[in-house]
C-alpha positions in Angstrom: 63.4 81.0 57.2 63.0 77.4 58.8 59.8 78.4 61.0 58.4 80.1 57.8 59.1 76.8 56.2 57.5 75.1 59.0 54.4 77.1 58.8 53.7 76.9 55.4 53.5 73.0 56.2 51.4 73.6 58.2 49.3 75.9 56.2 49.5 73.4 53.2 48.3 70.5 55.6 44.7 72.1 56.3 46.0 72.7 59.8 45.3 76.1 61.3 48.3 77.8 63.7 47.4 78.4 67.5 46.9 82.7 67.7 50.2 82.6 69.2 52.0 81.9 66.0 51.0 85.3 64.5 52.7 86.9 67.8 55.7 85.0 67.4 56.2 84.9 63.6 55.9 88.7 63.9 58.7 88.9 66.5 60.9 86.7 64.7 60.3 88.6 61.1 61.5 92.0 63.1 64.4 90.5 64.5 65.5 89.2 61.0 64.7 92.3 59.1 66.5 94.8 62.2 69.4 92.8 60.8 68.5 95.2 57.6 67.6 92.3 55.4 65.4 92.9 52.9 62.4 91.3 52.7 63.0 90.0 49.5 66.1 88.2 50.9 64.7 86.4 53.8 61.9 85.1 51.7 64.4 83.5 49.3 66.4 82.0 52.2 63.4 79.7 52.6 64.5 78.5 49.1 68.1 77.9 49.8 66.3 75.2 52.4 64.7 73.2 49.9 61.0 75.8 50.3 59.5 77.7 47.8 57.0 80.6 49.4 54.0 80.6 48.3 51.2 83.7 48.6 49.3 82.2 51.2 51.9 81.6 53.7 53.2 85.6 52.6 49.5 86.6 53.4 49.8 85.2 56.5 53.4 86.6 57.9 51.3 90.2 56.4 48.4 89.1 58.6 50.4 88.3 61.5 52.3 92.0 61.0 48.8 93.4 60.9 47.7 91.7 64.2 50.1 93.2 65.7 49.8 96.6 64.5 53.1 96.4 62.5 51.9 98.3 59.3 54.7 99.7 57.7 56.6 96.4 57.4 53.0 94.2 56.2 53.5 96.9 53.8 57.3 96.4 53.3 56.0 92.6 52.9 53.1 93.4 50.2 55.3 95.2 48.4 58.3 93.3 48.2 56.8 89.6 48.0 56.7 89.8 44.0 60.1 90.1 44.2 60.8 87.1 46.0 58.5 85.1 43.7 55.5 85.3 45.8 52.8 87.5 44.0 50.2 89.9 46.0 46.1 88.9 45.4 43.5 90.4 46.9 44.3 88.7 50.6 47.7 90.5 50.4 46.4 93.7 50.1 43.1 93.2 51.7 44.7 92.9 54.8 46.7 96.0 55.0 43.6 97.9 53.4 41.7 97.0 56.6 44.4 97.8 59.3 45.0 100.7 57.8 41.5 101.7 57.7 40.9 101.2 61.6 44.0 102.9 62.2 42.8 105.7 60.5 46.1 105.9 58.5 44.2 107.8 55.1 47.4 108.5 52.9 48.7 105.0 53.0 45.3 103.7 52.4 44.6 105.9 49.7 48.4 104.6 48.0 47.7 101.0 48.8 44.1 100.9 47.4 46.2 103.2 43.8 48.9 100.3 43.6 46.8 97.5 43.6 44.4 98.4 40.9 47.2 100.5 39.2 50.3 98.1 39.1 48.9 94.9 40.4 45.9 95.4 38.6 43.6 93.6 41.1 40.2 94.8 41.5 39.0 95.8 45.1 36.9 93.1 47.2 33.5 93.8 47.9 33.1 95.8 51.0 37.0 97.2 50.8 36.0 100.9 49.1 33.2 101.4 51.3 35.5 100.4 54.0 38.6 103.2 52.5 35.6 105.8 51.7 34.6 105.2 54.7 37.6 105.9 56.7 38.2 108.8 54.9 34.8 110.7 55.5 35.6 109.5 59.5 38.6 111.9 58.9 36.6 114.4 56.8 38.4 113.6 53.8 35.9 113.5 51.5 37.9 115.1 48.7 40.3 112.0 48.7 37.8 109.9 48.3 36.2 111.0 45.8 39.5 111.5 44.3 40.1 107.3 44.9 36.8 106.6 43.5 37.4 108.1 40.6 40.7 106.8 40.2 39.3 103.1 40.8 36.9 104.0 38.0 39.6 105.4 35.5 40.6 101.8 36.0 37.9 99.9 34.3 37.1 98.7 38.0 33.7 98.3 39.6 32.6 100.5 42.7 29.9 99.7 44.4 27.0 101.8 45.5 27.6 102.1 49.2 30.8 103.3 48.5 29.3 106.4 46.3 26.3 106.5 49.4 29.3 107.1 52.2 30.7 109.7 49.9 27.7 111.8 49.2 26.8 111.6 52.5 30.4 112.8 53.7 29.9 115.8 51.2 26.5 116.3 53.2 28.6 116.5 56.1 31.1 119.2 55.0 27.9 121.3 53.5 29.4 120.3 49.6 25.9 120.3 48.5 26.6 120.4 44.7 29.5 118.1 45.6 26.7 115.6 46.8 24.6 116.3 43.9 27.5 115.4 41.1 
């Protein structure tokens, strides 16, 4: 909790942490949390030293998990962070979206990109369904995107056009012509 404290000082000061600090702060979340601590607790730990968390400083421990290909706990993090007063934007998510997208990882994707417009309610950046859609036609998934695009729609949310381009040409791809042509 004290070197979370100490680097959302230095986050709140303008400063920004040498590359080594998302290495480090990585390692040292693990070792706290193989202690089976919730996330949720260690967060409010900071508080019990005078620090309130904020989202930035969150979004960068979920970052730092993601730069060191530590998914499933920046997705522990995302997850948990509203319950230790620290609410999930776009950042939050953004940056598990995109590691999970170059790893390829389709069914988490696909569940991130449902909670954030479903229970956060947060509408996807620009770029970030093309990005998903894309990913899923690179594992000839087309179905499941078009099944997310929809479900983005459902929403009330915007999709933008590249995102419906990748998918009709991923139904190309898997000879769906009338697929394509919906």
């Amino acid at each position: 909790p004290l070197s979370f404290a100490i680097l959302q000082r230095t986050l709140r000061s303008g400063c920004l942490p040498n590359p080594q600090t998302h290495l480090l702060l990585s390692d040292a979340w693990l070792q706290r949390r193989r202690g089976s601590q919730s996330v949720a607790d260690i967060i409010n730990e900071m508080k019990l030293i005078g620090y309130s968390p904020d989202t930035g400083t969150c979004n960068y421990l979920v970052s730092s998990l993601c730069a060191v290909d530590k998914l499933d706990e920046a997705i522990k993090v995302v997850e948990e962070m509203g319950a230790a007063g620290c609410i999930p934007d776009v950042e939050s998510y953004g940056a598990v979206i995109n590691s999970l997208c170059l790893a390829r990882k389709t069914n988490d994707v696909v569940n991130i990109v449902k909670e954030m417009v479903s229970k956060a309610r947060i509408s996807p950046r620009k770029g970030m369904l093309t990005k998903v859609a894309s990913a899923l036609r690179a594992n000839r998934e087309t179905w499941k995107a078009i099944e997310m695009i929809e479900f983005v729609e459902s929403r009330g949310y915007p999709v933008e056009f590249e995102s419906y381009e990748v998918v009709v040409e991923g139904c190309l791809e898997i000879r769906e012509y009338i697929l394509a042509g919906k």
